[in-house]
N, C-alpha and C positions, 0 to 999 in steps of 0.2 A: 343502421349498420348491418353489411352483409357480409359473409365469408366472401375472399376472393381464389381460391380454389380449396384444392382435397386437403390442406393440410395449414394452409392461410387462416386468419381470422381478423373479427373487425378491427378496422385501425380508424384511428382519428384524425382530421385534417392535418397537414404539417402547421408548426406552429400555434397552434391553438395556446392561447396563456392561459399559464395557470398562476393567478393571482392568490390563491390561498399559500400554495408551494412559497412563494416569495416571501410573503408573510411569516411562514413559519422557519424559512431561512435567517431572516434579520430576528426571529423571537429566539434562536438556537444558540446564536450569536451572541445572547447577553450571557450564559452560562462560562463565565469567564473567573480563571482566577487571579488574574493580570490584569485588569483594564487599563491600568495606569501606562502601559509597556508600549498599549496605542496596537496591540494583535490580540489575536483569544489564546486562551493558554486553558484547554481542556483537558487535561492528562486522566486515563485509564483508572477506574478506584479511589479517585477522587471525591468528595462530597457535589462539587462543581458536575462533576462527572455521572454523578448519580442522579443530581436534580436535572441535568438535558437528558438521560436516558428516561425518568420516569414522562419527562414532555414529550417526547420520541412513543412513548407508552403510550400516551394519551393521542397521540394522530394516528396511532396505528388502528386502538378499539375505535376512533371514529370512523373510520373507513373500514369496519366493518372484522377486523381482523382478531385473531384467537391471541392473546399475546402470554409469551413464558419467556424464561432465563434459561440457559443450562449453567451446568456447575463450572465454566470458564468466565461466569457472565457476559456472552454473548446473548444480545436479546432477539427473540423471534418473532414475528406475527403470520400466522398462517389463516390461508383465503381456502376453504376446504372446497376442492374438486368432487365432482360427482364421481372420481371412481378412486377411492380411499386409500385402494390395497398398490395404486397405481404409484410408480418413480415421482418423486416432486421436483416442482422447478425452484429452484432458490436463487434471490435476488439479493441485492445492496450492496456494503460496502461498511465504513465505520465511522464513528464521528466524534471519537476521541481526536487530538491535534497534538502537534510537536509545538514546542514554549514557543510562544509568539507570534502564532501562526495567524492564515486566513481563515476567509470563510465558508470556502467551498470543498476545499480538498478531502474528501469520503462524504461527506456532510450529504454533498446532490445526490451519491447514492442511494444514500439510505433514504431523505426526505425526496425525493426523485421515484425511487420504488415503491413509496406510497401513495405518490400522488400517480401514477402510473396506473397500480394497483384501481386505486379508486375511479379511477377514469373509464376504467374496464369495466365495472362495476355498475358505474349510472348510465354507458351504454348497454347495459342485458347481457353482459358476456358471460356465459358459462362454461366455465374451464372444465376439460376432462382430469386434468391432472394436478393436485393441491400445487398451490405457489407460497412460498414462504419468504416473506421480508427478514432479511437480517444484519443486522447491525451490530458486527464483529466488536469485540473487545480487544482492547489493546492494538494494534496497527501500526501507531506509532511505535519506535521504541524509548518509551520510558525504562524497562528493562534490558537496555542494549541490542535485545535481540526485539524485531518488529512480527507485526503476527500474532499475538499471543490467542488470540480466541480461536484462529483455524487452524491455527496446530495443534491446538485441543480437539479441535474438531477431528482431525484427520490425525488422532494418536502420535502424535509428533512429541508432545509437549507430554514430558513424566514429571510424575510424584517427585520425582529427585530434584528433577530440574526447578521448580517450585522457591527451594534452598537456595541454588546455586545463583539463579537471574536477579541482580540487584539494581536497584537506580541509584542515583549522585548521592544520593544519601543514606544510603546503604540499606535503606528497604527491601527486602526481596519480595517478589511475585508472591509467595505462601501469604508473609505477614498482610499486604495488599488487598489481596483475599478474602483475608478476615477480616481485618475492617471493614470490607464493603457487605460483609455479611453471606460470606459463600464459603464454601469449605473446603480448604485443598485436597482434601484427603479423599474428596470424591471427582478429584480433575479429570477421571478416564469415562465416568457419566458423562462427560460432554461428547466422545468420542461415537461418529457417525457413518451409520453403513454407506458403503459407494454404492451399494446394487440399490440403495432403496433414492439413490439419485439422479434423475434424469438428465440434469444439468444445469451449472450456473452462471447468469451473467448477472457482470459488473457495469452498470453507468460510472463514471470518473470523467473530471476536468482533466486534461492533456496532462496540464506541468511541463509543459513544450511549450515551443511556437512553430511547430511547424503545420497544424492546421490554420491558424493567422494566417502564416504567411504564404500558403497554399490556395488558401480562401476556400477550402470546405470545410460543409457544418457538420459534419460526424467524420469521427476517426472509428472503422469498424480494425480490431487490434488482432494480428496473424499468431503474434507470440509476445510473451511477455519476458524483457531480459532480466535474470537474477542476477543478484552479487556473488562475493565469495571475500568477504572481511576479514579481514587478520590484521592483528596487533605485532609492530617490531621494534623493539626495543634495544639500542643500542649503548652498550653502558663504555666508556673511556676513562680518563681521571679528569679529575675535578682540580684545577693548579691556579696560580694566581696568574690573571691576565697580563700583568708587568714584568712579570718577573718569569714567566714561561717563554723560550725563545720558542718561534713558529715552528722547525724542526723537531723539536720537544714534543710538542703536543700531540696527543688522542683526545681530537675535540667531538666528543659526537653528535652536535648539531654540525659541523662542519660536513659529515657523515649524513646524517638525515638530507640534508641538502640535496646532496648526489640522489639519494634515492628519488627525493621529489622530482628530481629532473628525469629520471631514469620511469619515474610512473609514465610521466607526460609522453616520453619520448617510447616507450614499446607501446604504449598505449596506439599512436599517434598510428605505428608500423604493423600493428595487428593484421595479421593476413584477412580476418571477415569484413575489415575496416569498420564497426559497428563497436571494437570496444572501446569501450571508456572507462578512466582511470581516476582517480581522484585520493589523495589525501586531505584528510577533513579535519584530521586532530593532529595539534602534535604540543606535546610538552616537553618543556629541555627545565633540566636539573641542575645545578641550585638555585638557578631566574635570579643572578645576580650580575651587574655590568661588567665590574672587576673578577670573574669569576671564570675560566674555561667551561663549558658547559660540557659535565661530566656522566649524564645520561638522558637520552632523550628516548620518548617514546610517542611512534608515530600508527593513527590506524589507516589504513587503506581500505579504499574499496573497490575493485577490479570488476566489472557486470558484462555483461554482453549475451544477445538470445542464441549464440554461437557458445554451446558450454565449451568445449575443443579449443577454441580460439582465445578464447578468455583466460582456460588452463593454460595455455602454451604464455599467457603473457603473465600468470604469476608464477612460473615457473622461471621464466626470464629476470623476473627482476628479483625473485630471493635469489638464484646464483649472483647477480651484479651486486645484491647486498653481500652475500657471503666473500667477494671478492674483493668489494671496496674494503670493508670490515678489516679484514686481514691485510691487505696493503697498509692501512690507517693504524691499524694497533686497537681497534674495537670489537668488544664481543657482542655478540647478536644472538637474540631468542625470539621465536615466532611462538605466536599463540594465535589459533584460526577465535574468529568470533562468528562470523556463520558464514555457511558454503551452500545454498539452493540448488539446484537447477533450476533451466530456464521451460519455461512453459510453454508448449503450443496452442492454442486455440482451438477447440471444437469444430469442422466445416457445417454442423450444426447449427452454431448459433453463429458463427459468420454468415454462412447464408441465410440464417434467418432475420438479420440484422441489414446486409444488403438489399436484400427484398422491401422491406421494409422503409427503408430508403427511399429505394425506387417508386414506390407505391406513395409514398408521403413529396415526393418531387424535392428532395433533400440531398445536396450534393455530398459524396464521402470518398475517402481513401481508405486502403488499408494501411496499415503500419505496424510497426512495433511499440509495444510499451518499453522504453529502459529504463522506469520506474518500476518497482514493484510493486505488489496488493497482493489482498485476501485471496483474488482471482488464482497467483502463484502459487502460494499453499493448498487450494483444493484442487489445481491441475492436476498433481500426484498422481489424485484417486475419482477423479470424473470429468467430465468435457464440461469444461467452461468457453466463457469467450467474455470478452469487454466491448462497449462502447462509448466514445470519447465525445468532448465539446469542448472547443477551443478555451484556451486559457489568453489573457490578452497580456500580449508581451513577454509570453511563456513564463509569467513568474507563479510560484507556489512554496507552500511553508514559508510566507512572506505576509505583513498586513497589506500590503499592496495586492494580494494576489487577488483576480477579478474573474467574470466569465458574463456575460450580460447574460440581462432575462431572457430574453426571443431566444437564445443559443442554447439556454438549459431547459427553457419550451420543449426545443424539438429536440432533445435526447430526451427528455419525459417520452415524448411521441413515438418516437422510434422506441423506447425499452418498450411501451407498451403492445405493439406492432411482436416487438421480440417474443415478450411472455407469451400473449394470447398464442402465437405459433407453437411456440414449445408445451403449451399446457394443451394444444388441442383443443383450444376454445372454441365454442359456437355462440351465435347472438345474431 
């Protein structure tokens, strides 16, 4: 392996398999606390959750890496650069899953960045600049809110908040915590300087099909679109379905309705034409047949890498709520659940990533993520950038979801291509 110019470093044939990677993908896989569901069900502080991070542990020190926790438990493994005092490069993604999920979604990240890592390694590569693997905690949201390790990371995430973020069962983030043996009280130790980081990329499966159906093997990502979630909740009366004349009623799943259609439809009109709209939840109050349904509560999700464009469509549709509401006889409260911005990409590690491409004989696009990641959260506060690999059939957070080997091959290939670039590797 030789550098290919002043700022290049070695890369490995396209496609080269990595049969250990594979291996230790279907071993990760068994860390389930659902098997019977027929998906993995890994959630964040879990015992499940702790036995794949200490295996996660164990491929990290065999490939040679220094491994720690910080106080979000987010787990680390750093590959020390010959120049110590120098910005580091950080990698992965997370490998906690939403209830029922697949097996690749963060997962190839973080075992993808190791095998990368190691790849680097048994060709002579010597990085100027440390590389750190990291395998975010919490990402999904078990906590409502998704992210939970790089928002600690990047001071997002307080001591208060801790309290306040619950799961279905009323757990909150704090108690979570401590059972996995870490302490809330020191959440702001996880918090990380931007000057001492160079920048981070993420490998991820699509969760699309538009690389499928494009038929390139890497998606290198321009901008990542964020959400902006809020809770609305419609309350009406509750009367008997017989005995209520139609003119009578303040139904408000009748209510809910319109809005659903009213997401689909500004959604649809967005001037960047890139948003997308989605209601995901909705529960209507008493759930009984003979019953008017006399409160319903609906979440939404509204994203787009356009923040402007995104705003302009939840601002459209809480007035059309505010309007139907009052025509209907319904009162209406909003509650935000979270609001991002959207991310742009590093032309750092885009172009280090197209290069890289190039040099591997790998066809790619760019595009947009309208999924979020860990990548989102530390745009904030340093240049990031992602790179993708087809998902078949665009499915994810699905047991169905899939990505064949040769296709997470050569995003290994290309991350590796990436790092060596960004760490100023020689070999």
């Amino acid at each position: 392996m030789s550098p290919t110019g002043p700022h290049s470093a070695p890369l490995t044939s396209a496609a080269q398999p990595h049969p250990r990677l594979h291996t230790a993908l279907a071993h990760l896989a068994t860390f389930n606390s659902d098997p019977a569901a027929g998906g993995i069900t890994r959630e964040v502080y879990t015992p499940e959750y702790a036995a794949g991070m200490e295996f996660v542990s164990e491929l990290m020190r065999e490939a040679g890496l220094e491994v720690r926790v910080d106080a979000a438990g987010n787990l680390f493994g750093r590959w020390e650069g010959s120049d110590s005092a120098a910005p580091v490069v950080l990698t992965g993604s997370h490998f906690d899953t939403t209830l029922n999920a697949g097996a690749y979604d963060g997962v190839v990240g973080v075992l993808g960045a190791i095998e990368a890592v190691r790849l680097l390694r048994q060709g002579g590569v010597r990085p100027r600049r440390s590389i750190e693997v990291i395998g975010f905690a919490g990402e999904e949201p078990r906590f409502v809110a998704g992210c939970i390790g790089s928002r600690a990371m990047t001071g997002e995430l307080t001591r208060a908040m801790l309290d306040e973020l619950v799961d279905r069962d009323g757990v909150t983030v704090a108690q979570a915590l401590r059972a996995a043996g870490l302490d809330p009280d020191r959440i702001g130790e996880a918090r990380i300087d931007p000057v001492a980081v160079h920048a981070f990329v993420e490998l991820h499966v699509e969760q699309g099909g538009v690389l499928e159906a494009g038929g390139e093997k890497i998606g290198v990502v321009t901008w990542i679109a964020a959400p902006h979630e809020f809770r609305l909740r419609l309350r009406g009366v509750a009367t008997h379905a017989g005995a209520t004349p139609m003119r009578l009623r303040h139904d408000a799943l009748a209510g809910a309705a319109e809005i659903v259609l009213a997401v689909e439809a500004l959604a649809q009109d967005s001037p960047s034409g890139t948003t997308v709209g989605t209601v995901g939840v909705i529960r209507a109050l008493p759930g009984a047949i003979n019953v008017v349904p006399g409160e319903v509560e609906l979440e939404v999700d509204i994203r787009d890498s356009d923040g402007a464009a995104r705003e302009a469509v939840v601002d459209g549709l809480l007035r059309a709520a505010e309007e139907l509401c009052a025509r209907r006889g319904l009162q209406l409260s909003v509650q935000t659940i979270a609001r991002d911005e959207p991310a742009p990409c590093s032309e750092l590690v885009i172009g280090a990533a197209e290069t890289a491409c190039a040099e591997l004989g790998l066809s790619y696009r760019r595009m947009i993520s309208g999924a979020y990641h860990d990548a989102m959260v530390l745009g904030a506060q340093v240049p990031i950038g992602m790179v993708f690999v087809p998902s078949a059939g665009g499915i994810s957070h699905h047991p169905d979801e899939y990505t064949a080997p040769a296709e997470i091959d050569a995003g290994v290939d290309v991350l590796a291509g990436v790092l060596a670039r960004l760490a100023e590797a020689t070999g």
